[in-house]
NUPA-556726 format. One record per residue (C-alpha): residue number from 1; x, y, z. Coordinates in Angstrom, 1 decimal, padded with zeros to 4 digits, m for minus. Last residue first. Example, Ala and Ser with C-alpha at 12.3 -4.5 7.8 and 13.67 -1.06 7.14 Angstrom:
BEGIN
2 013.7 m001.1 007.1
1 012.3 m004.5 007.8
***
This chain:
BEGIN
438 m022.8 022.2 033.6
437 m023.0 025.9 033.4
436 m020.2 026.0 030.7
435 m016.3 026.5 031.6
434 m014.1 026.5 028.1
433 m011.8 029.4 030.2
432 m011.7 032.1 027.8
431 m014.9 031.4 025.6
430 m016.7 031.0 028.3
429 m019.8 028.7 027.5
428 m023.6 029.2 028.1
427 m024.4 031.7 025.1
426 m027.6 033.4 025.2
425 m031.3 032.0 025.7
424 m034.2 032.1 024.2
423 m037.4 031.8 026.0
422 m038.7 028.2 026.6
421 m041.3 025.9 024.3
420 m041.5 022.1 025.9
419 m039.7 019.7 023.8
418 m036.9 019.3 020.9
417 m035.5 022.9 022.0
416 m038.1 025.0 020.8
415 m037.6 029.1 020.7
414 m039.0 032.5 022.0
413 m038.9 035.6 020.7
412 m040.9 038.1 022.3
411 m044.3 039.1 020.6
410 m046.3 040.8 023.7
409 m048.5 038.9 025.9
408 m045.4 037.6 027.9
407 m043.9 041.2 028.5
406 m040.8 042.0 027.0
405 m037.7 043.5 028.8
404 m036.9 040.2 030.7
403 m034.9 041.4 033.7
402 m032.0 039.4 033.6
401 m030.7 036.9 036.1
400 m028.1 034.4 035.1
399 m025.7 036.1 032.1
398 m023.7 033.4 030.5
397 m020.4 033.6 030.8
396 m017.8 035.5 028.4
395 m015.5 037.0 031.1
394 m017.1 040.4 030.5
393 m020.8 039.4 030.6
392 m022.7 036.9 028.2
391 m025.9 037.8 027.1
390 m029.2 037.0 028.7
389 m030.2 033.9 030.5
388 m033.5 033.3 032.0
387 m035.5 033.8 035.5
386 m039.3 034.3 035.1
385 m040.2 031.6 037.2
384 m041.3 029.3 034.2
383 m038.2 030.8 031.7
382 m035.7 029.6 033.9
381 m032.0 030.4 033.4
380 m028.5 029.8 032.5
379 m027.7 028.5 029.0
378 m027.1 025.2 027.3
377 m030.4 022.8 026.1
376 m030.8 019.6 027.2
375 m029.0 016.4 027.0
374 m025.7 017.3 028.1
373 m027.0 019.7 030.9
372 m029.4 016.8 032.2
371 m026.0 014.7 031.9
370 m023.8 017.2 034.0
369 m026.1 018.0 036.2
368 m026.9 014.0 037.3
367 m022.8 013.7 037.7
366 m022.8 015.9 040.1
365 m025.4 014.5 041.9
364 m023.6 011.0 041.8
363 m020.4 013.2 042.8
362 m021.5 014.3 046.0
361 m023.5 010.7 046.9
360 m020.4 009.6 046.5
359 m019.1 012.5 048.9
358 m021.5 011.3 051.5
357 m020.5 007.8 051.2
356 m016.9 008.9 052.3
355 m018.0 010.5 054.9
354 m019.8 007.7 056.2
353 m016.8 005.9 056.0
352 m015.0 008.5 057.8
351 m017.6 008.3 060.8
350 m017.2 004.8 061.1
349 m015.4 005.0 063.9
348 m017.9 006.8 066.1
347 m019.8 003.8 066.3
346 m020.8 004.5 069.8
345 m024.7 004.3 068.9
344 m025.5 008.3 070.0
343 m021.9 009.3 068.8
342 m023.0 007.6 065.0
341 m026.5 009.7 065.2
340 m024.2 013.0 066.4
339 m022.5 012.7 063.5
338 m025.4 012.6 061.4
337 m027.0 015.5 063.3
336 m023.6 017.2 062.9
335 m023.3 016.8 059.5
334 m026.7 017.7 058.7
333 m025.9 021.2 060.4
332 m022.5 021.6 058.9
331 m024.5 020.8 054.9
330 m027.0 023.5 055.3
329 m024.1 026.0 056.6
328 m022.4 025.0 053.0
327 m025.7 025.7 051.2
326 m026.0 028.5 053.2
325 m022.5 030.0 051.5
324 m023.8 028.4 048.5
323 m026.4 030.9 048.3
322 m023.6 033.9 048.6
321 m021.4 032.2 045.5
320 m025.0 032.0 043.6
319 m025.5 035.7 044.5
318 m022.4 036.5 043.4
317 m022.4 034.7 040.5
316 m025.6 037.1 039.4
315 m023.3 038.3 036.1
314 m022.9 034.7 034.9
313 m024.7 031.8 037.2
312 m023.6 029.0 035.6
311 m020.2 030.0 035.0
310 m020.0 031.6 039.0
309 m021.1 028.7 040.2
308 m018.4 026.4 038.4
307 m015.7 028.1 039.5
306 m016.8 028.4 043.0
305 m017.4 024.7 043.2
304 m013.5 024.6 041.6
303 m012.0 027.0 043.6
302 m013.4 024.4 046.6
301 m012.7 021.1 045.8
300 m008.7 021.9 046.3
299 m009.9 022.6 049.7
298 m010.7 018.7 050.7
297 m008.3 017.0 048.4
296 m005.3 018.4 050.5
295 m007.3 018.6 053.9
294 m007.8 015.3 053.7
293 m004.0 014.4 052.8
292 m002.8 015.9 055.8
291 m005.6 014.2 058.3
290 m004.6 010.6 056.1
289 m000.7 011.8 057.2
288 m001.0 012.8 060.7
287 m003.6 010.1 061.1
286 m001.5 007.2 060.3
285 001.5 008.3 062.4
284 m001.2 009.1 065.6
283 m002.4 005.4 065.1
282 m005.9 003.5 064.9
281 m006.8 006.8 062.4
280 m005.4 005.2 059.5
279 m008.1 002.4 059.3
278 m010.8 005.1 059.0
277 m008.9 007.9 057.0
276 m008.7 005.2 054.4
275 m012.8 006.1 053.4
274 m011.8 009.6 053.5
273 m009.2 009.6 051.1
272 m011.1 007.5 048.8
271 m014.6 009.9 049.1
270 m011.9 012.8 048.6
269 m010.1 011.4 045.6
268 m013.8 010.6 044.4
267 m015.2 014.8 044.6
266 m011.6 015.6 043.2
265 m012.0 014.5 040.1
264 m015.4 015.4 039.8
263 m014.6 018.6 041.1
262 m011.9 019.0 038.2
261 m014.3 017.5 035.7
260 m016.8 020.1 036.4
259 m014.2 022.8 036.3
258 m013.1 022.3 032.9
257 m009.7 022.1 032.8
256 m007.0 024.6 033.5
255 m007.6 027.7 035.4
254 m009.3 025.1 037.8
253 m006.9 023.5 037.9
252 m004.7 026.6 039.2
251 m007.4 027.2 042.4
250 m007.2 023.8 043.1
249 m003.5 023.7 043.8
248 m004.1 026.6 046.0
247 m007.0 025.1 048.3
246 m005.1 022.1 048.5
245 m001.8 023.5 049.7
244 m003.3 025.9 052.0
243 m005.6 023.1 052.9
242 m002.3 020.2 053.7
241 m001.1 022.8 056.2
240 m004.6 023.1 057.8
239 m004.7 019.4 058.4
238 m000.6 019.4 059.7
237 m001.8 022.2 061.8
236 m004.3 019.8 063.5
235 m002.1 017.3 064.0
234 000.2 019.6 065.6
233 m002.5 020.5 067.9
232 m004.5 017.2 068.4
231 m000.4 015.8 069.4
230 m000.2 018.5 072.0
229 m003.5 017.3 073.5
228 m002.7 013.4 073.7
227 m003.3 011.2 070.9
226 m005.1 007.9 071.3
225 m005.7 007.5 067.9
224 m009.5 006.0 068.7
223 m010.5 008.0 071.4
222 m008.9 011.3 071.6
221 m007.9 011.3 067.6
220 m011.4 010.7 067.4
219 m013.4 012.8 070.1
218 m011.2 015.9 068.4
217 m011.9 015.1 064.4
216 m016.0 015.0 065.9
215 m017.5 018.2 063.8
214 m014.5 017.2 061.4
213 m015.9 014.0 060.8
212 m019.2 014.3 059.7
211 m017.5 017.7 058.1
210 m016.0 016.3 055.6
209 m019.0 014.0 053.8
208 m021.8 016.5 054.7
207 m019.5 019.5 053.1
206 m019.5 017.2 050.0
205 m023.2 016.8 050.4
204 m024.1 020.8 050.9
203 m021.8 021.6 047.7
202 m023.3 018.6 045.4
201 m026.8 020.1 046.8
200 m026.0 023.6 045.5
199 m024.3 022.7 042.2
198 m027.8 020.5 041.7
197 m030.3 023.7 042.0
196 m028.2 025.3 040.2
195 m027.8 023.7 036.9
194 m030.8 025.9 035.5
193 m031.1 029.2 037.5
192 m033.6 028.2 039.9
191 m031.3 029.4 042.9
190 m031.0 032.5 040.9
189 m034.5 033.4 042.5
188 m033.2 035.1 045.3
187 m032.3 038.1 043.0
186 m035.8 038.0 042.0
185 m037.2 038.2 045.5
184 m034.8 040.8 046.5
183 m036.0 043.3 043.3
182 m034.5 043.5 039.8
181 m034.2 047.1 038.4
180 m030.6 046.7 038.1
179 m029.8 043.7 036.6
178 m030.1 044.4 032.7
177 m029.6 047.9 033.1
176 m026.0 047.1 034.8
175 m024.6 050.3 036.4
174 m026.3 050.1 039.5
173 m025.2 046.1 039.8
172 m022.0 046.7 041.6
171 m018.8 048.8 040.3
170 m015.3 047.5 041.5
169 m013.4 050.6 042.7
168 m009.8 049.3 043.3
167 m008.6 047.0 046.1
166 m005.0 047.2 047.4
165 m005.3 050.1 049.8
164 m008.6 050.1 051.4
163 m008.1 046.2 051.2
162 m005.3 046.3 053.5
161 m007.0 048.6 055.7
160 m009.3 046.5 056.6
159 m007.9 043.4 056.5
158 m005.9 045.2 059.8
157 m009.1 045.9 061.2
156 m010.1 042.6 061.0
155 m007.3 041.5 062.6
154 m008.2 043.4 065.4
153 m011.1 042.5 066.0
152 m010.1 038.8 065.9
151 m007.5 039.6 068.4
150 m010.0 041.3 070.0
149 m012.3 038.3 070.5
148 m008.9 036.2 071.6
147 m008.9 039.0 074.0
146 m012.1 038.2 075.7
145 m011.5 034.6 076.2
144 m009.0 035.8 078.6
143 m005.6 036.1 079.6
142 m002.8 033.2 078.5
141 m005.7 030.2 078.1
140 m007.3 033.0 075.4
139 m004.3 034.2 073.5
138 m003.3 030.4 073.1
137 m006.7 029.8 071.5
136 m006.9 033.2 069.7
135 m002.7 031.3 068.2
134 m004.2 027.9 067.7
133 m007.3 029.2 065.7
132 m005.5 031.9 063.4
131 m002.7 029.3 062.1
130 m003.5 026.3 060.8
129 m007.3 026.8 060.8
128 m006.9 030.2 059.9
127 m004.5 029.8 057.0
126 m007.2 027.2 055.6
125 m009.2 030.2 055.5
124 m006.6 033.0 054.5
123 m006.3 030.2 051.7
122 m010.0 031.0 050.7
121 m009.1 034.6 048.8
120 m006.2 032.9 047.1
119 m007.9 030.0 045.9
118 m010.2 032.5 044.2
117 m007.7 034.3 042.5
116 m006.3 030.8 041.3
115 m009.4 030.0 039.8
114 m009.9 033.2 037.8
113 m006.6 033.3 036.5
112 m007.3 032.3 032.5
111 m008.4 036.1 031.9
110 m006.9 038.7 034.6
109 m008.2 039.0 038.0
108 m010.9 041.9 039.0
107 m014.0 040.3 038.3
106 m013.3 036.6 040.3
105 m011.8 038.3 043.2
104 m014.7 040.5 043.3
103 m016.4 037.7 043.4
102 m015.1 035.9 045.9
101 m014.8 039.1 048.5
100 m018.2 039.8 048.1
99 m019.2 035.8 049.0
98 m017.5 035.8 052.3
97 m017.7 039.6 053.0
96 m021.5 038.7 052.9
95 m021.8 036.0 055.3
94 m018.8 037.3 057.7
93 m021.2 040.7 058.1
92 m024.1 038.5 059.3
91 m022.0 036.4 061.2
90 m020.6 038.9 063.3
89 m023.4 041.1 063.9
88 m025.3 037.8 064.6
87 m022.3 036.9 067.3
86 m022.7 040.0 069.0
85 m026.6 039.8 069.4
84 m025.9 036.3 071.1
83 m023.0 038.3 073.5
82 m025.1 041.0 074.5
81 m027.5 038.4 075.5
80 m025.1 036.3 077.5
79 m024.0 039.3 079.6
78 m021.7 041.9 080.3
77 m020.3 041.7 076.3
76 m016.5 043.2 075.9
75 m015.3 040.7 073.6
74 m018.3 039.9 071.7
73 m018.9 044.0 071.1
72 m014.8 044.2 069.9
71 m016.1 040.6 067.5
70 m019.2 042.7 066.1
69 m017.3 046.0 065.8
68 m014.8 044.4 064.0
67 m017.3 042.2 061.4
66 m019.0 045.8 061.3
65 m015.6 047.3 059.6
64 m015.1 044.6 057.6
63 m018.5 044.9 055.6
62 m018.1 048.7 055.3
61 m014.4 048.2 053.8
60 m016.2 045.2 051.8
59 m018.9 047.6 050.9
58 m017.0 050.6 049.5
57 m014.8 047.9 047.4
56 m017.7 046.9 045.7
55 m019.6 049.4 045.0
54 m023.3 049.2 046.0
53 m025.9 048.0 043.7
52 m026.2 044.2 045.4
51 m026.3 045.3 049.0
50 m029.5 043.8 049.3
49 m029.4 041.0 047.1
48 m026.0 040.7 048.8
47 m027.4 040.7 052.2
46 m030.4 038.1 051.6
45 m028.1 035.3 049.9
44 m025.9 035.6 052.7
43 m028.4 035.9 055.6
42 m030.0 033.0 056.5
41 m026.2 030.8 056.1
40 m024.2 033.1 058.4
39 m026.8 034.0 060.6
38 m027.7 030.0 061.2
37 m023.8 029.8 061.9
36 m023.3 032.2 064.5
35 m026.3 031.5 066.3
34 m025.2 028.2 066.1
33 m021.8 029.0 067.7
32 m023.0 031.1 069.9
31 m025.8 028.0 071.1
30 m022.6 026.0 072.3
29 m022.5 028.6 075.7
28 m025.7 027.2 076.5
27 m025.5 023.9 076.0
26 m022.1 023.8 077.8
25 m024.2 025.5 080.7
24 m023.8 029.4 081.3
23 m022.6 031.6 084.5
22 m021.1 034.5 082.3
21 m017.1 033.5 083.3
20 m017.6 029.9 083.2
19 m019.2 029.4 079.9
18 m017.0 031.6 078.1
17 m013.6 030.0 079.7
16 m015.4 026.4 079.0
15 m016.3 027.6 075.2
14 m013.0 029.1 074.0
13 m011.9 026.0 072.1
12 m015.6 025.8 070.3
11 m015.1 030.1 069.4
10 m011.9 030.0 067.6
9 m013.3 028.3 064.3
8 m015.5 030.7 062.8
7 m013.9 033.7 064.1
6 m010.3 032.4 063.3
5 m012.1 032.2 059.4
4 m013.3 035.5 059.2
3 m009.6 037.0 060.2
2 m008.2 034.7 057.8
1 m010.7 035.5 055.1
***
C-alpha cells in the first residue's frame, strides 16, 4: 500500500511540472487525478467480482505488476492522452490490490488478529503520506515529473516481489460451491446485504468530514496559519506520523471490542478533533498538534470500518471491502464540491467545522444500523433481491452471498421474525472476535 498510496497522493504536487512540459491548463492537468479517482471507485467492486475465483496471491503479483506498468507508461507518456489511459491502468489495478490485499490480510492472520492485520496493510498508506509523497515530490523538483512516476514503478516492483515471497497460496472463490456459480450482478448485489447499505454511507460521510479539509489542508495552513512552505512539509509529516500511529492503534481495538463501538468511539473523537482544528489552525504551533491529532483518530477509524464490513459481509467481504473503496471515492468527490462551496464564499475557515458536522452525521448513521440490527433479525442478507446468509465461514461470520440452492416454488424453509416472512438465515456473530453485522 505504500507504493499505491505515493501514486494517489504524488500526482497534485507534480501538477505545474506536468502541465508545463505537455502544453496543458491547471484544469487540464487536474483531470489525471479525477480520472484516477473515478477508475478507482467504478472499478473496485467490478474487478473483484471479476477476478473473484482467481488465487489470491497469483492476482496480487498480477495486480502489482500492471500498477507498474501503468505508473512506467505515465512516466514515459508523449502526450496527454497516453497519459489519461496511463492513469486508468493505474487506478484500475490500485482499486483491486486495495481491497485483495485487505482480505487476504484478514484470511491469512491468526484468530483475535484480524484488525491488527488490517492496520498493517493500511499503514504503508499513512507511510505514503509521510513519507512516499515528500520523497516523488523531491524526486520531481530534482529531475523530472517523470521519475517521480518511476519511483512509483519501481516501488511497485519492489512490493512485488516482496509479496511473491512472503504471501502463501490463498484460494479464491473456485473452491467455494456456495459462491462459485454466482455471476457479476450477484456479486454486486452484496451492497443489499442487510447493514450494508448504512456501513457504506457511514464510510462515504466520515471521508466527507476529513477530506473537506484535507482537499484544502494546503490553502489553510497558507492562509489562515500563515505557514511558509517548509513548515506545510513538516506539518504535513507530523499528519502522516499521527496515521501510522492511528491506523495501528486501531487495528488492535479492533481485536478487542466490538468494532461498532470502536468506530463509534472514534467517529465523535474525530468530529471533536475536528471541530478544535478550527481555532487551532490561527497558529503553526496549534496546527502541528490538532493536524497530528487528526490523523491519529482519523486512521484508527479505518481497521475498524474494515472490521465491521468484512462481519457483515462473511465470505463476500471482499466485495464489501472493494465497494467501500467507491464508497470512499464517493465521499472525496462530495468533499470537494463542499469544499469548493466554502472556497466559492471565502469561508474557508469553517471548513473543520463542517467536517466535524460531517462525522456527526457519520455516527448518527451509524448509530441508525445498529438499532435497525437490534430490533430486527441477525444475519447477513436479502431475501427480496435474492441475496441471504448462509453458514458461517472459517472465522465464524456470517456468510453474505450464497447461491440459494432451492428454487422459490419448491418447499425451502423459510421463517417469521415477528413481521414480513424472510428465508432463514445463519449465524450473524463470530464467535472468536464477538463482531456481528451491526
Amino acid at each position: 500500500m505504500f507504493a499505491i498510496g505515493t501514486d494517489l497522493f504524488i500526482v497534485s504536487g507534480l501538477l505545474p511540472a506536468l502541465g508545463g512540459e505537455l502544453h496543458l491548463s491547471t484544469a487540464a492537468a487536474g483531470q489525471t487525478v479525477t480520472v484516477f479517482a473515478i477508475t478507482y471507485a467504478v472499478a473496485a467492486p467490478v474487478l473483484a467480482s471479476v477476478t473473484s475465483r482467481l488465487d489470491r496471491r497469483t492476482l496480487l503479483l498480477a495486480v502489482l505488476t500492471v500498477f507498474a506498468a501503468g505508473n512506467a507508461l505515465s512516466a514515459v507518456a508523449p502526450d496527454y492522452a497516453v497519459l489519461l489511459l496511463s492513469r486508468v491502468v493505474a487506478g484500475a489495478s490500485a482499486a483491486l490490490y486495495a481491497s485483495t490485499a485487505s482480505a487476504v490480510a484478514a484470511r491469512i492472520a491468526a484468530p483475535g488478529r484480524r484488525g491488527r492485520a488490517l492496520a498493517i496493510v493500511y499503514a504503508g498508506m499513512t507511510s505514503a503520506i509521510a513519507l512516499g509523497v515528500p520523497l516523488g515530490n523531491a524526486i520531481g523538483e530534482l529531475s523530472s515529473w517523470r521519475w517521480a512516476f518511476g519511483f512509483v514503478a519501481l516501488l511497485a516492483v519492489v512490493t512485488a516481489l516482496g509479496a511473491a515471497a512472503g504471501i502463501p497460496s490463498v484460494p479464491g472463490n473456485a473452491g467455494n460451491a456456495g459462491s462459485a456459480g454466482l455471476g457479476v450482478r450477484e456479486r454486486l448485489a452484496a451492497v443489499r446485504i442487510k447493514h450494508a447499505p448504512t456501513a457504506m454511507l457511514t464510510t462515504t460521510l466520515w471521508v466527507v468530514g476529513t477530506f473537506v479539509v484535507h482537499t484544502y489542508l494546503g490553502t489553510l495552513l497558507e492562509e489562515v496559519s500563515g505557514a511558509s512552505d517548509a513548515d506545510r512539509t513538516w506539518l504535513l509529516l507530523l499528519f502522516g506520523a499521527g496515521g501510522f500511529a492511528g491506523v495501528m492503534g486501531g487495528g488492535r481495538l479492533a481485536d478487542r471490542v466490538d468494532s461498532t463501538r470502536g468506530l463509534a468511539g472514534t467517529l465523535a473523537a474525530l468530529a471533536v478533533v475536528l471541530a478544535a482544528l478550527g481555532p487551532a489552525l490561527h497558529s503553526v504551533a496549534g496546527a502541528a498538534v490538532g493536524l497530528a491529532v487528526r490523523g491519529l483518530v482519523h486512521w484508527a477509524s479505518f481497521p475498524l470500518i474494515q472490521h465491521r464490513l468484512l462481519a457483515i459481509g462473511g465470505k463476500n467481504g471482499d466485495m464489501l471491502l472493494a465497494l467501500n473503496n467507491s464508497a470512499v471515492y464517493v465521499g472525496q468527490t462530495v468533499a470537494a464540491v463542499a469544499g469548493g462551496l466554502f472556497a466559492g464564499a471565502g469561508r474557508l475557515e469553517r471548513l473543520p467545522l463542517a467536517g466535524a458536522g460531517f462525522e456527526a452525521l457519520a455516527l448518527v448513521t451509524l448509530a441508525i444500523g445498529g438499532w435497525r440490527a437490534a430490533r430486527g433479525p441477525r444475519g447477513g442478507g436479502d431475501h427480496r433481491c435474492g441475496v441471504k446468509a448462509g453458514k458461517p465461514d472459517a472465522s465464524g461470520d456470517a456468510t453474505g452471498l450464497v447461491r440459494n440452492p432451492w428454487p422459490k416454488s419448491q418447499n425451502a424453509t423459510r421463517v417469521r421474525h415477528n413481521g414480513p416472512e424472510s428465508w432463514m438465515m445463519g449465524p450473524g456473530t463470530s464467535a472468536r472476535s464477538g463482531v456481528g453485522p451491526v
